[in-house]
Backbone as CSV, one residue per row, in Angstrom:
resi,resn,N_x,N_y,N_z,CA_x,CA_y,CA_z,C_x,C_y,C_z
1,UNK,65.375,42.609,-20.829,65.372,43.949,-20.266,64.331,44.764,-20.993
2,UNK,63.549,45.819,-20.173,63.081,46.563,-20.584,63.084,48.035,-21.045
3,UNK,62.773,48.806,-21.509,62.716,50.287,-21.924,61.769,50.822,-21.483
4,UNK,61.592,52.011,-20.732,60.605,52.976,-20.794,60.896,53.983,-21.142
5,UNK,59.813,54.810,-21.837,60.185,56.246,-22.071,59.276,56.843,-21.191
6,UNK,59.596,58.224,-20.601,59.458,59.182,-19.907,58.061,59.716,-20.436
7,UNK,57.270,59.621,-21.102,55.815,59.990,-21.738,54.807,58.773,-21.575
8,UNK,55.697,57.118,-21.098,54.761,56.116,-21.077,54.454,55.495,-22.582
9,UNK,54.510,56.069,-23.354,54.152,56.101,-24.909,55.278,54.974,-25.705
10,UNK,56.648,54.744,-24.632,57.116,53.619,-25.427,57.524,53.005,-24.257
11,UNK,57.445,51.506,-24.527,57.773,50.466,-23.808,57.967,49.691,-24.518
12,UNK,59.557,49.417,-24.884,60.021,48.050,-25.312,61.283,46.876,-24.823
13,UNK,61.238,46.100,-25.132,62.049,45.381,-24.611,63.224,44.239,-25.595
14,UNK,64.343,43.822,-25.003,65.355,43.526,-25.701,66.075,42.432,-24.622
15,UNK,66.682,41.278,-25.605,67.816,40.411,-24.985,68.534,40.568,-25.483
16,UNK,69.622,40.201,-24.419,71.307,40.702,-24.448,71.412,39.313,-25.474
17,UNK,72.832,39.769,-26.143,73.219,38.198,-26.892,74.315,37.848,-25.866
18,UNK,75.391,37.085,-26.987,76.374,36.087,-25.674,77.081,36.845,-24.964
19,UNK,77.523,38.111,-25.615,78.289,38.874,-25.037,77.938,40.149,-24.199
20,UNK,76.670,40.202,-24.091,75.900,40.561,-22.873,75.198,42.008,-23.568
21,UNK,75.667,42.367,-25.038,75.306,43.769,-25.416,73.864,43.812,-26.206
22,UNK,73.201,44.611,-25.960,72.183,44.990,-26.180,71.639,46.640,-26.859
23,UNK,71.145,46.548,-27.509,70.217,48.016,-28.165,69.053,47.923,-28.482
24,UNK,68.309,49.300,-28.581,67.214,49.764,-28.785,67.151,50.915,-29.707
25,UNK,66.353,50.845,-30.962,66.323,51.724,-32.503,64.991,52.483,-32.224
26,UNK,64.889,53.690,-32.678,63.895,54.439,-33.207,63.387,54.930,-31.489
27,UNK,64.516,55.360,-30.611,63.831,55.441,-29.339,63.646,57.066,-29.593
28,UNK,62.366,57.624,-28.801,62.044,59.380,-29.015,63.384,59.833,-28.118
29,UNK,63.471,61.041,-28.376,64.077,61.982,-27.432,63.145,62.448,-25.864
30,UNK,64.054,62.129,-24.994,63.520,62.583,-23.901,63.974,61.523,-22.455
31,UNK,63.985,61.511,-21.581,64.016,60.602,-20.022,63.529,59.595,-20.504
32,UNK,64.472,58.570,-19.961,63.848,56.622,-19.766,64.114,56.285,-18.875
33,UNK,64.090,55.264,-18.636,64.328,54.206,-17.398,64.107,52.634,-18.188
34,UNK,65.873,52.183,-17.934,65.920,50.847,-18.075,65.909,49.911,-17.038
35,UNK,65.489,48.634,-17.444,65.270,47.902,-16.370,65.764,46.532,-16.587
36,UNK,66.874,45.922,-16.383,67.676,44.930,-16.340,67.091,43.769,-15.618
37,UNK,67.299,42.401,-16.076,66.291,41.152,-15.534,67.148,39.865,-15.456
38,UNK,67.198,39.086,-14.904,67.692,37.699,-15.355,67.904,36.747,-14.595
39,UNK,66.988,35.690,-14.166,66.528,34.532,-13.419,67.846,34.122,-12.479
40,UNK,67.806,34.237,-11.295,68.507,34.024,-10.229,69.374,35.512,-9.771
41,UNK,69.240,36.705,-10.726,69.980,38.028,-9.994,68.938,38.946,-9.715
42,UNK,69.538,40.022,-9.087,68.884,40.832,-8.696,68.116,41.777,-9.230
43,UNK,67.250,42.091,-9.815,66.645,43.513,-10.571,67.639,44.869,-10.586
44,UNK,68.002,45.317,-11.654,68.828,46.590,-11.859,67.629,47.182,-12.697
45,UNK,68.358,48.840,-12.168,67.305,49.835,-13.272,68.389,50.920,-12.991
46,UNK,68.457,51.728,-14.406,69.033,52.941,-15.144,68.304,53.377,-16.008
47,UNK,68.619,54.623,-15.811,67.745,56.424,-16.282,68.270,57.133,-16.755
48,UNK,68.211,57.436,-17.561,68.794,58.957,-18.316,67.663,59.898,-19.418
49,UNK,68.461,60.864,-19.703,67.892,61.851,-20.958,69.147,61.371,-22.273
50,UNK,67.762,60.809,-23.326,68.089,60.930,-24.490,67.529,61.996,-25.521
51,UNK,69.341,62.872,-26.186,69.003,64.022,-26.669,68.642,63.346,-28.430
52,UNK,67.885,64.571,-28.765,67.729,64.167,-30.301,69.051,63.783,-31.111
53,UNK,69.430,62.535,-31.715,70.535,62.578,-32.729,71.302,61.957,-31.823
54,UNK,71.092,61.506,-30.717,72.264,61.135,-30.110,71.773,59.924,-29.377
55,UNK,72.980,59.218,-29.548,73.117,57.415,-29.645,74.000,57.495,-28.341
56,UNK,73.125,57.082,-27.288,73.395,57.249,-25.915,74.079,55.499,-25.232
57,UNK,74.991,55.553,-24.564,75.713,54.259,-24.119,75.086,54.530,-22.650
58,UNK,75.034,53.317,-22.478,74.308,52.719,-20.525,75.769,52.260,-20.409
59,UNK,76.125,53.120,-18.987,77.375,52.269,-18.850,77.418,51.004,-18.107
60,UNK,78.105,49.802,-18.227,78.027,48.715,-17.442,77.689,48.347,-16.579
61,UNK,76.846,47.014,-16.363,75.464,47.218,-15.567,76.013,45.496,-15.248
62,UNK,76.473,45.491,-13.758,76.485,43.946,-13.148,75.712,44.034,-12.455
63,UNK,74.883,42.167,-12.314,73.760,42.069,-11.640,74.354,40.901,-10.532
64,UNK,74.154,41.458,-9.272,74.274,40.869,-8.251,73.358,39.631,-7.982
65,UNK,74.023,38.467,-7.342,73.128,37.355,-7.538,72.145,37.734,-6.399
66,UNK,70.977,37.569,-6.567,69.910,37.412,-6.023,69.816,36.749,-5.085
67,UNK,70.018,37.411,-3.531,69.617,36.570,-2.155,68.297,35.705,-2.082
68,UNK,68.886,34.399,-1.839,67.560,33.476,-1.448,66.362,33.979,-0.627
69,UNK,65.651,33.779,-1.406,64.023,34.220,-0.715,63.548,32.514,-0.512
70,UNK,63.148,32.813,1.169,62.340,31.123,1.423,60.895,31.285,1.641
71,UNK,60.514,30.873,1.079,58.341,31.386,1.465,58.261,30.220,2.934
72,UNK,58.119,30.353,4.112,57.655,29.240,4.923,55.789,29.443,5.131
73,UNK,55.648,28.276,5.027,54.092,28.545,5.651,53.865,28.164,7.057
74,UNK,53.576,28.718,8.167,53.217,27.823,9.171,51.268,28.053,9.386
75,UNK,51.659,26.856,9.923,49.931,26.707,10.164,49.855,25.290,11.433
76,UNK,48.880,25.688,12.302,48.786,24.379,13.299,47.719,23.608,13.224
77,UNK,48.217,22.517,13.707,47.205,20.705,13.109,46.220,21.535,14.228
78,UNK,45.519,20.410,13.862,44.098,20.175,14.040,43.670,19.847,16.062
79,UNK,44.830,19.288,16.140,45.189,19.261,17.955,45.202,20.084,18.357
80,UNK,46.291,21.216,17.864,46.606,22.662,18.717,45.730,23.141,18.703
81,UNK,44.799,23.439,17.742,43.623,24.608,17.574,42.497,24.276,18.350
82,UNK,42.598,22.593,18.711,41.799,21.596,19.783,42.337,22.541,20.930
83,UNK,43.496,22.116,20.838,43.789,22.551,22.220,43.744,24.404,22.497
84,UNK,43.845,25.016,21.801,43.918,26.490,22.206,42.713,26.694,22.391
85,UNK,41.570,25.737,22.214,40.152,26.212,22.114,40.024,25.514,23.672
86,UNK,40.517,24.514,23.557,40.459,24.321,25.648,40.747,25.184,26.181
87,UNK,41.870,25.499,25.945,42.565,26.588,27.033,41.807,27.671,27.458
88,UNK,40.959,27.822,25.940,39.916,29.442,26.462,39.154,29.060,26.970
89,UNK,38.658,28.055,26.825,37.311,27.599,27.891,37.855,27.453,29.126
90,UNK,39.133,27.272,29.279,39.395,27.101,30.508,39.365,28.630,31.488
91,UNK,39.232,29.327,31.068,39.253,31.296,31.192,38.064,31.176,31.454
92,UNK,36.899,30.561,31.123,35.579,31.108,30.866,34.703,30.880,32.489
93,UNK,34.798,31.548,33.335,33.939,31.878,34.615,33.093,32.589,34.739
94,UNK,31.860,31.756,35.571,30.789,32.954,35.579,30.717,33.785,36.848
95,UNK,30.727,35.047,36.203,30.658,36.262,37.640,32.600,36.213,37.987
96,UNK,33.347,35.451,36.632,34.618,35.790,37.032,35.209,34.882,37.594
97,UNK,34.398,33.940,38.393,35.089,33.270,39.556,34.419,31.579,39.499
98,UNK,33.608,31.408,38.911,32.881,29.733,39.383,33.070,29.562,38.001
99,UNK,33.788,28.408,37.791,34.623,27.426,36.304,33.204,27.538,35.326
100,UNK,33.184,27.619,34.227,32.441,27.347,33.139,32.916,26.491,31.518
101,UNK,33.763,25.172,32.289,34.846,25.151,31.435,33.976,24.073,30.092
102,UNK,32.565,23.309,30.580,32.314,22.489,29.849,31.217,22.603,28.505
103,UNK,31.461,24.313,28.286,30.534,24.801,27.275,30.904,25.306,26.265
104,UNK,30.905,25.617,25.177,32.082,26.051,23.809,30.893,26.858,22.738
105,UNK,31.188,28.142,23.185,30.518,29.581,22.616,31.447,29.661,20.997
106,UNK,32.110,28.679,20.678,32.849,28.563,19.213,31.809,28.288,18.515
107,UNK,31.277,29.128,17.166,31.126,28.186,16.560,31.393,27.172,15.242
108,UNK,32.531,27.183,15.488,32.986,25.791,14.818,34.496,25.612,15.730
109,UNK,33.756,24.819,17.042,35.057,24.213,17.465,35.517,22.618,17.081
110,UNK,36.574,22.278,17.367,37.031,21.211,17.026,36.857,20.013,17.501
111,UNK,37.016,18.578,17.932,36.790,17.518,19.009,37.599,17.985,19.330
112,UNK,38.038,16.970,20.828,38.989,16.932,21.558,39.584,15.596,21.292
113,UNK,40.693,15.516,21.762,41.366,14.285,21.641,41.355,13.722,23.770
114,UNK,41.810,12.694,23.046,41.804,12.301,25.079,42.533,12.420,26.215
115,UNK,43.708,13.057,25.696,43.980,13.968,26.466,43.526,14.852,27.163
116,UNK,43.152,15.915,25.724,42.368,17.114,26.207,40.765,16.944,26.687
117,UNK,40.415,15.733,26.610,39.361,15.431,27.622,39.225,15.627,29.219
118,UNK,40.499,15.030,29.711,41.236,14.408,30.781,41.583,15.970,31.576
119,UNK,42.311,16.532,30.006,42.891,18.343,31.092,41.640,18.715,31.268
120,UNK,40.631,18.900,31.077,39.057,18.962,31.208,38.451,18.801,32.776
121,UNK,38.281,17.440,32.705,38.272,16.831,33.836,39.183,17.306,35.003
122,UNK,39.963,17.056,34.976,41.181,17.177,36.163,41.444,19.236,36.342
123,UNK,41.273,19.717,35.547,41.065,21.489,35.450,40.035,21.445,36.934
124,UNK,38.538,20.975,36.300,37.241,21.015,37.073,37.592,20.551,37.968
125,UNK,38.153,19.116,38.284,37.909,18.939,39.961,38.741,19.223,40.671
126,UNK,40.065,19.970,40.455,40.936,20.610,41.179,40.855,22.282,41.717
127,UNK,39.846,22.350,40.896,39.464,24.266,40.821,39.395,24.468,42.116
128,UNK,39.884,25.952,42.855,39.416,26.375,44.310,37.826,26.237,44.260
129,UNK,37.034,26.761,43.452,35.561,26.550,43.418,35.058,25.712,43.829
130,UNK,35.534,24.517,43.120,35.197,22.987,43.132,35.062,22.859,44.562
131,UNK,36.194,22.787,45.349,36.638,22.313,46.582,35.400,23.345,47.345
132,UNK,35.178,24.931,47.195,34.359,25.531,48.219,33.161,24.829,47.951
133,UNK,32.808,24.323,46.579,31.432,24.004,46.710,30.990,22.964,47.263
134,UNK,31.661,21.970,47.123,31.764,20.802,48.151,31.746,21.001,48.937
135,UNK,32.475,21.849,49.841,32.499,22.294,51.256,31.030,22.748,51.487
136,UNK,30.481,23.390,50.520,29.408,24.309,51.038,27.612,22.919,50.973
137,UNK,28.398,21.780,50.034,27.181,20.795,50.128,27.048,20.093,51.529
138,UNK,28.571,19.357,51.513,28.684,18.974,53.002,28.168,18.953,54.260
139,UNK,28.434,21.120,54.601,27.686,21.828,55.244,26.308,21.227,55.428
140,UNK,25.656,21.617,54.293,23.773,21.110,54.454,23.507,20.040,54.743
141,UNK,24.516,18.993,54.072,24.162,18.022,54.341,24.366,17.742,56.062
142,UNK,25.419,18.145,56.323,25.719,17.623,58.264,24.325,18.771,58.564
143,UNK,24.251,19.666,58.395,22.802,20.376,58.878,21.860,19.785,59.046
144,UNK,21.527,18.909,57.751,20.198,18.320,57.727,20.384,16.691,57.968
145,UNK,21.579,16.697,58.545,21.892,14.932,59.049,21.819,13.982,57.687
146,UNK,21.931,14.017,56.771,21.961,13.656,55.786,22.913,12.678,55.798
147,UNK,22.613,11.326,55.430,23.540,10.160,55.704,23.611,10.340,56.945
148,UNK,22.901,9.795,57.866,23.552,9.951,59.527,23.914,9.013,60.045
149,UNK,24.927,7.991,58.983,25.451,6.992,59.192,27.393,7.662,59.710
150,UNK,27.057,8.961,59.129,28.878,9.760,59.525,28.733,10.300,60.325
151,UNK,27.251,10.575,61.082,27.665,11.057,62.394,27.918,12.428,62.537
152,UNK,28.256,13.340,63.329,27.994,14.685,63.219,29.469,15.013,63.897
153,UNK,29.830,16.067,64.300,31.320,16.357,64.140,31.947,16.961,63.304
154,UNK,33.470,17.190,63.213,34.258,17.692,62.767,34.436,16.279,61.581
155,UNK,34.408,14.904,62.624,34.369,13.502,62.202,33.673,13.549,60.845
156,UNK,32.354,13.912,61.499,31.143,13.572,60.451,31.044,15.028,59.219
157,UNK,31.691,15.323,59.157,31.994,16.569,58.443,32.937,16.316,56.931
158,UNK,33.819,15.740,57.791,35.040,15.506,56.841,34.390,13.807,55.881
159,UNK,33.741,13.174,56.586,33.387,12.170,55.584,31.997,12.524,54.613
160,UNK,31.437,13.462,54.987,30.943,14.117,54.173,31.293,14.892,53.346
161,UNK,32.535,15.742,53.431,32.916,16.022,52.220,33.266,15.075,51.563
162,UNK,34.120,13.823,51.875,35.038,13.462,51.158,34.107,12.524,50.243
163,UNK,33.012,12.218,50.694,31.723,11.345,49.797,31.272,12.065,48.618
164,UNK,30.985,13.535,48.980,30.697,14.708,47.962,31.900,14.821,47.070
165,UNK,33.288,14.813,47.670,34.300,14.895,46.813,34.281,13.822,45.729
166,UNK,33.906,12.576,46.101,34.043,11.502,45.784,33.211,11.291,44.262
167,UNK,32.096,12.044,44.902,30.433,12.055,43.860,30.914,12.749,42.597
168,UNK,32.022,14.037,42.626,32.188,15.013,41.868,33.108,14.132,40.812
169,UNK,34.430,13.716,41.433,35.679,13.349,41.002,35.061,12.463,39.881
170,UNK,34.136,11.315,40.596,33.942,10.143,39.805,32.682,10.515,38.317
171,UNK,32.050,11.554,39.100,30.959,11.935,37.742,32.108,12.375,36.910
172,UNK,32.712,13.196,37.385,33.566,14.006,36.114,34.474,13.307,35.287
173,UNK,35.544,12.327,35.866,36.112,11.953,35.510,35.233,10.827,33.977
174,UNK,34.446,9.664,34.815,33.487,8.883,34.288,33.006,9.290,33.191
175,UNK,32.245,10.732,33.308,31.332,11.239,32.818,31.932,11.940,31.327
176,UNK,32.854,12.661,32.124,33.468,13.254,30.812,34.837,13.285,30.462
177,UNK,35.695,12.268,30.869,36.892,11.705,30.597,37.075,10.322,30.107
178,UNK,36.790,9.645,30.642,36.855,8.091,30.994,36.146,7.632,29.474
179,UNK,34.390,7.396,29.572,33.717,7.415,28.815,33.930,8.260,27.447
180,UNK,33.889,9.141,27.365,33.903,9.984,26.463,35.315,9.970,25.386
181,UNK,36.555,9.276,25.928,37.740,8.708,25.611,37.372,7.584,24.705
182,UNK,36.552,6.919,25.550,36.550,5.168,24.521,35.177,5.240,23.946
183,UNK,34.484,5.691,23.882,33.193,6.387,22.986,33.408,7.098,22.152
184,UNK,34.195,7.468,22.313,34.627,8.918,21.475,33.441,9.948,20.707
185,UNK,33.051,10.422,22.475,31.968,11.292,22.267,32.756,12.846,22.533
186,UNK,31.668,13.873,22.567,32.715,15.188,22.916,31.765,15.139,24.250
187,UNK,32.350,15.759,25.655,31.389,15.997,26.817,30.956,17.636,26.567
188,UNK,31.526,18.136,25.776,30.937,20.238,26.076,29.789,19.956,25.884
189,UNK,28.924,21.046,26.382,27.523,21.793,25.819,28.116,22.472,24.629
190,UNK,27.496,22.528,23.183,27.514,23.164,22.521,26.430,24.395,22.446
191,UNK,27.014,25.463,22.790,25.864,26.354,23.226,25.201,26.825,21.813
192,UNK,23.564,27.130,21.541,22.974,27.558,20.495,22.927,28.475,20.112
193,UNK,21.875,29.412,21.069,21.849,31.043,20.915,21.263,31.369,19.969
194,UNK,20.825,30.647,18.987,19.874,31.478,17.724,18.299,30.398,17.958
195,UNK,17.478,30.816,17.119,16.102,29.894,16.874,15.871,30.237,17.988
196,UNK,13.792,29.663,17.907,13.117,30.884,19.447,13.400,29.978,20.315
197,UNK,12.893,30.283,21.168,13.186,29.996,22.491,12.466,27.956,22.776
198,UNK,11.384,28.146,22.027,11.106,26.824,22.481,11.958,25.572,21.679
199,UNK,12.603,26.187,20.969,13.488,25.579,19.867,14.909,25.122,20.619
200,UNK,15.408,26.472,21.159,16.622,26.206,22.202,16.185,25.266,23.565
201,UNK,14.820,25.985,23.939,14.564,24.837,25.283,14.816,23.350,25.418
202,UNK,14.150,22.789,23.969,14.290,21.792,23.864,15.547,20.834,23.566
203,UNK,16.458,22.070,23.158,17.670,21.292,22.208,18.568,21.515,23.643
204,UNK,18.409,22.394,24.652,18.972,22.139,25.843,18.603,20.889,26.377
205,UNK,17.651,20.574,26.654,16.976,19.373,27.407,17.501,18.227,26.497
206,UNK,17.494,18.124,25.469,17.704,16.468,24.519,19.493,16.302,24.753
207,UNK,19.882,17.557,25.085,21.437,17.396,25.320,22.194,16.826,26.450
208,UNK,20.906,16.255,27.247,21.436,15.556,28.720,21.409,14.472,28.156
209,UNK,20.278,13.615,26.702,20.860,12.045,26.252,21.183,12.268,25.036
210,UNK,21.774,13.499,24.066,22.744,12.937,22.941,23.643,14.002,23.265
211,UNK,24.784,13.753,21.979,25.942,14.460,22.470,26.493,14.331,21.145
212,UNK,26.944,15.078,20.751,28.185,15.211,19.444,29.542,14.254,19.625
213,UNK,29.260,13.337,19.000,30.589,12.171,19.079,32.092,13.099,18.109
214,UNK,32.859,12.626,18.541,34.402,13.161,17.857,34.442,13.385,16.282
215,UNK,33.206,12.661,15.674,33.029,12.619,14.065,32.348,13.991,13.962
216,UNK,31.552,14.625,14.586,31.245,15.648,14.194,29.233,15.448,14.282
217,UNK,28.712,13.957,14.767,27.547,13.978,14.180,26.895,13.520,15.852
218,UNK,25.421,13.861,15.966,24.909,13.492,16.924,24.594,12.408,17.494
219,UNK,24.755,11.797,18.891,24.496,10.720,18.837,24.314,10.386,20.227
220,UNK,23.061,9.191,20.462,23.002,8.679,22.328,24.205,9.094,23.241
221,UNK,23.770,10.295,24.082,24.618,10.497,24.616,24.818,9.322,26.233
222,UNK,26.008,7.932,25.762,26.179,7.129,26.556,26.716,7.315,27.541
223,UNK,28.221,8.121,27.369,28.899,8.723,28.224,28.071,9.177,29.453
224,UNK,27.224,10.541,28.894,26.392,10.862,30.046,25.864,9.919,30.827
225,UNK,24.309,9.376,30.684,24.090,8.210,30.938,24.546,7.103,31.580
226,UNK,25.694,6.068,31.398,26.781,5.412,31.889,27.971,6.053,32.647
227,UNK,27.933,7.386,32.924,28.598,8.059,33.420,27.726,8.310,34.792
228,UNK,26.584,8.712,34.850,26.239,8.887,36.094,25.666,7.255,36.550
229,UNK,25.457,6.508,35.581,25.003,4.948,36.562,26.694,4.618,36.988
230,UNK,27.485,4.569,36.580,28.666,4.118,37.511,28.679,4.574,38.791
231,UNK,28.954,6.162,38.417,29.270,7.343,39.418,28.364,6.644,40.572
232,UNK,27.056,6.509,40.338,26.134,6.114,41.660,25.711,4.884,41.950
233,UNK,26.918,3.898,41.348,27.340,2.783,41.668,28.061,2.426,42.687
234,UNK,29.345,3.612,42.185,30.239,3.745,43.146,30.222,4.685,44.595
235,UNK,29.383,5.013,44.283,28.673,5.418,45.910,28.381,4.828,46.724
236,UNK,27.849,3.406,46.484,27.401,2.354,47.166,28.732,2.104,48.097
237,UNK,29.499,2.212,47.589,30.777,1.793,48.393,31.410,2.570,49.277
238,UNK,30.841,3.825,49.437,31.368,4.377,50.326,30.423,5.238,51.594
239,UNK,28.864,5.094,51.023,28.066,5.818,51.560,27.694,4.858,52.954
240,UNK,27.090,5.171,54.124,27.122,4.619,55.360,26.342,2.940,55.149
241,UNK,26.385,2.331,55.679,25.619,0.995,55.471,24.186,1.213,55.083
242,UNK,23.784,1.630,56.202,21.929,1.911,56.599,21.726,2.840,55.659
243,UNK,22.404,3.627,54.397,22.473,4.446,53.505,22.342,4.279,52.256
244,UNK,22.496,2.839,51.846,22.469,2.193,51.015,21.683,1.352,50.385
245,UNK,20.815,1.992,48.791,19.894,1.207,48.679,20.249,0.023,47.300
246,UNK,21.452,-0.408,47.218,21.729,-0.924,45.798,21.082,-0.047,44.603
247,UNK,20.636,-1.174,44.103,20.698,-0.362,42.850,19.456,0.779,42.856
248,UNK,18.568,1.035,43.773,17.465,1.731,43.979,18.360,2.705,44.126
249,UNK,19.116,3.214,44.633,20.230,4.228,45.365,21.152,4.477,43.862
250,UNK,21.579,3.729,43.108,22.348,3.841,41.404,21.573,4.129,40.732
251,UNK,20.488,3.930,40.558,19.406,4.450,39.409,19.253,5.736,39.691
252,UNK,18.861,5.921,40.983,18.319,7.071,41.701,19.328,8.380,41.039
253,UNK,20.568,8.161,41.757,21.733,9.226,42.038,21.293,9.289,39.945
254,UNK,21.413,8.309,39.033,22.041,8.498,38.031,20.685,9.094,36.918
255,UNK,19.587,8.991,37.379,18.562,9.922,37.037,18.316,11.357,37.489
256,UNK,19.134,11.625,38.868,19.093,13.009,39.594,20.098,13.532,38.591
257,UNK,21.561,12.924,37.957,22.565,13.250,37.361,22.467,13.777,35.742
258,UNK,21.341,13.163,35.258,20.805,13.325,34.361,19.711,14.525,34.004
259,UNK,18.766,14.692,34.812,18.217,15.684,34.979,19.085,16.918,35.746
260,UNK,20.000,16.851,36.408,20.997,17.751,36.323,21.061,18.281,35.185
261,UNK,22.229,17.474,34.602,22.449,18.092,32.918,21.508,18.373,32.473
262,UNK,20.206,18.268,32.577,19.485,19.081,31.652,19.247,20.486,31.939
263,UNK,18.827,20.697,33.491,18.730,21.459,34.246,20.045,22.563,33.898
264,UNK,21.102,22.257,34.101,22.421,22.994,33.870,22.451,23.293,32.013
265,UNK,21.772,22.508,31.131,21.939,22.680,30.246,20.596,24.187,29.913
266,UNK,20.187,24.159,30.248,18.912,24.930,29.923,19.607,26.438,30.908
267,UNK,20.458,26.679,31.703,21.174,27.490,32.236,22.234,28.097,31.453
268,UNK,22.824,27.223,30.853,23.646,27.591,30.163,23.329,28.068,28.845
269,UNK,22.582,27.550,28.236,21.887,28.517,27.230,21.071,29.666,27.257
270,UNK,20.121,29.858,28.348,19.352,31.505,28.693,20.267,31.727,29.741
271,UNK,21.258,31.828,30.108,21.849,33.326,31.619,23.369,32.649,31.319
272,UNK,24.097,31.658,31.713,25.009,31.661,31.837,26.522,32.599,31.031
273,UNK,26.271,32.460,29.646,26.561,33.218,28.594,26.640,34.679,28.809
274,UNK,25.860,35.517,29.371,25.659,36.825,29.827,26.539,37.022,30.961
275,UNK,26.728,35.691,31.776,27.639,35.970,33.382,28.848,35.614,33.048
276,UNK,29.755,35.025,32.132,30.875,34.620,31.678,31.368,35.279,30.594
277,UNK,32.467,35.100,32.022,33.807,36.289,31.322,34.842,35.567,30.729
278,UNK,35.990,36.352,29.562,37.008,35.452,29.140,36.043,34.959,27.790
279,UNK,34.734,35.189,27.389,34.688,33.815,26.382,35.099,34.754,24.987
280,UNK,35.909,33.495,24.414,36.910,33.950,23.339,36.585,34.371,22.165
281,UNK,34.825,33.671,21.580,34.322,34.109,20.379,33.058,34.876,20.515
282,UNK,32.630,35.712,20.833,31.984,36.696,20.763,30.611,36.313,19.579
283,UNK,29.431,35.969,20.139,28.451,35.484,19.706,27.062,36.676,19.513
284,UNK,26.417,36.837,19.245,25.369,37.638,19.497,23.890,36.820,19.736
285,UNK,23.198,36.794,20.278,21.758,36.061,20.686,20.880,36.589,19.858
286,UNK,20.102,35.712,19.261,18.952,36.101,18.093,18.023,35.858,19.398
């Protein structure tokens, strides 16, 4: 236990013996405050005025046992924070409304695991967007007879979407589910935003053949790559006979797919960022 005196000028302290009594000699005259202590009770404190000459008694002082205090820490693995960082990308539309889910304005986001690859994938090709935009390729394509192995119609309409549907499902899935699972690459754009411009140009463009693998380090982006030669593999199988050039027609689609991503990548680093709403970490552009 401790002593204070009322001037600050004394502070001393004392243990009780077995029988719990305690004193303090040579204390000044004037206001104290005692302060009672003892491992598992509660803190007590008593005050009074001590007059000159006079040998002042504290009257009996029980210390209540001390309610358990539990410290918990919580904190979430390394998945959740994976995953809460999907979820915001999943918010992230440009102009509000057309998905922007495969770009990560974090900077220091996490991999994904393959799951959260998959909610990725399956987010994108289920979106209302998704479906109008298809609709709206379709369109041109029956316009401009494109494949006019389906014929024109309501007929030739619907197998044109469903080929376009087909083109989307299988890039995406392939591209950035499938692959990217047993590679264990990441599919986002990691967006830059700093260094000049010919610095970003380029690091957009090299990002259609490498890609940040799940370790954290750069590397041949295969996924991509083997993602669109399947994808326009599997076209072969559904596109009209007289439509079909083997593998002239797989190379083709999977070099257009490629220069896509670059194309989209170089978008997403100068304008896209400015048109998308929802994004969760707030970046500034050098």
């Amino acid at each position: 236990m401790s002593l204070t005196g009322g001037d600050r000028s004394l502070n001393a302290e004392a243990v009780t013996g077995d029988n719990g009594e305690f004193s303090f000699a040579n204390v000044a005259p004037g206001p104290f405050q005692l302060t009672i202590t003892a491992t598992g009770f509660a803190t007590q404190t008593s005050s009074g005025i001590l007059l000159a000459g006079e040998m002042h008694s504290v009257p009996r002082i029980d210390l209540p046992i001390a309610a358990n205090i539990t410290n918990v820490q919580v904190s979430l693995s390394l998945a959740e924070v994976a995953e809460a960082q999907v979820k915001d990308e999943e918010k992230q539309r440009v102009f509000g409304v057309i998905p922007n889910f495969y770009v990560t304005y974090d900077p220091h986001p996490l991999a994904l695991n393959a799951k959260q690859k998959y909610e990725l994938a399956w987010k994108t090709t289920i979106d209302p967007v998704t479906f109008a935009i298809i609709g709206g390729i379709a369109g041109v394509q029956q316009a401009q007879n494109t494949f006019s192995g389906y014929g024109q119609g309501a007929q030739g309409y619907a197998k044109r979407y469903g080929a376009a549907f087909a083109d989307v499902a299988a890039g995406t899935f392939i591209g950035s589910a499938v692959l990217p699972s047993l590679l264990k690459q990441d599919p986002r754009y990691f967006y830059k935003g700093t260094g000049s411009k010919p610095s970003r140009i380029q690091y957009a463009i090299v990002n259609s053949v490498i890609c940040k693998g799940d370790n954290g380090r750069w590397q041949p982006n295969y996924s991509n790559i083997l993602g669109n030669l399947a994808a326009g593999g599997i076209s072969n199988l559904y596109y009209p006979a007289q439509n079909r050039n083997g593998a002239e027609l797989t190379f083709e689609n999977a070099a257009i797919g490629i220069g896509a991503t670059a194309a989209a990548n170089l978008v997403e680093e100068f304008l896209m960022r400015k048109l998308t709403s929802n994004i969760p970490h707030d970046r500034t552009e050098r």
